[in-house]
C-alpha positions in Angstrom: -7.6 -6.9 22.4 -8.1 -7.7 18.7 -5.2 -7.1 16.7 -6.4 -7.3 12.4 -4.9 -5.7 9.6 -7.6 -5.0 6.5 -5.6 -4.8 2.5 -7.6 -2.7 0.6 -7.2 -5.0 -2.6 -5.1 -8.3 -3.5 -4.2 -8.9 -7.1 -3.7 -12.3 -8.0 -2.1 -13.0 -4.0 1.0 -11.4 -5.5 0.5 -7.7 -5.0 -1.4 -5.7 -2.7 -3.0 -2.3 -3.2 -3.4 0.5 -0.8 -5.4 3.2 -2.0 -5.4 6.4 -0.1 -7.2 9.7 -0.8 -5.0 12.0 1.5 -3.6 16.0 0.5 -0.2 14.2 0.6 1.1 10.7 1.3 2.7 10.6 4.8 5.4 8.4 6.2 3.0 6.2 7.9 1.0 5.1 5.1 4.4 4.1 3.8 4.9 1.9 6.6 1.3 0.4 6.8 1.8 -1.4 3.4 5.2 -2.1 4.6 3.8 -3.9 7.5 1.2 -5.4 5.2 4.1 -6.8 3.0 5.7 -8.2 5.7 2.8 -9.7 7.4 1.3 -11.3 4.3 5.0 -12.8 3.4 3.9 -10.9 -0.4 6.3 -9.1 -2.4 5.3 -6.2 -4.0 2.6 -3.3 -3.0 1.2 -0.3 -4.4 0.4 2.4 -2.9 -2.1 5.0 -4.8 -3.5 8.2 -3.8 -6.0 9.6 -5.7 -6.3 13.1 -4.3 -3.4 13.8 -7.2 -4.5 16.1 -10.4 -2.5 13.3 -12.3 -2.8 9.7 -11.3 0.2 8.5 -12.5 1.9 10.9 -9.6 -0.2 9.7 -6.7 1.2 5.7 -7.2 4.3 4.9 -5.4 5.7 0.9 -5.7 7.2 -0.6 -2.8 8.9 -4.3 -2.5 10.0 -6.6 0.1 13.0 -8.1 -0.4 13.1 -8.3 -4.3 
């Protein structure tokens, strides 16, 4: 069985970018950029959702090990 893992986008291999256009963010997508993180050995991640009147509510930062 093929195991991959697909980052939407990778800024400048120092932050990755999950984008998401869900009704609300669940606890999973929290842990897929989690795993991603881990995986990748990179620190930070955003995670954006763009089903969000606002934007600047639908982007959540999460860091591994800062």
């Amino acid at each position: 069985m093929e195991v991959a893992y697909r980052i939407d986008k990778l800024v400048e291999q120092s932050v990755i970018v999950e984008l998401k256009a869900v009704e609300t963010l669940a606890p999973i997508h929290h842990a897929q950029l989690f795993c991603y993180l881990k995986l990748s050995g990179i620190k930070l991640g955003l995670l954006i959702n763009f089903n969000v009147p606002h934007l600047r509510d639908g982007i959540k930062r999460m860091a591994n090990n800062l």
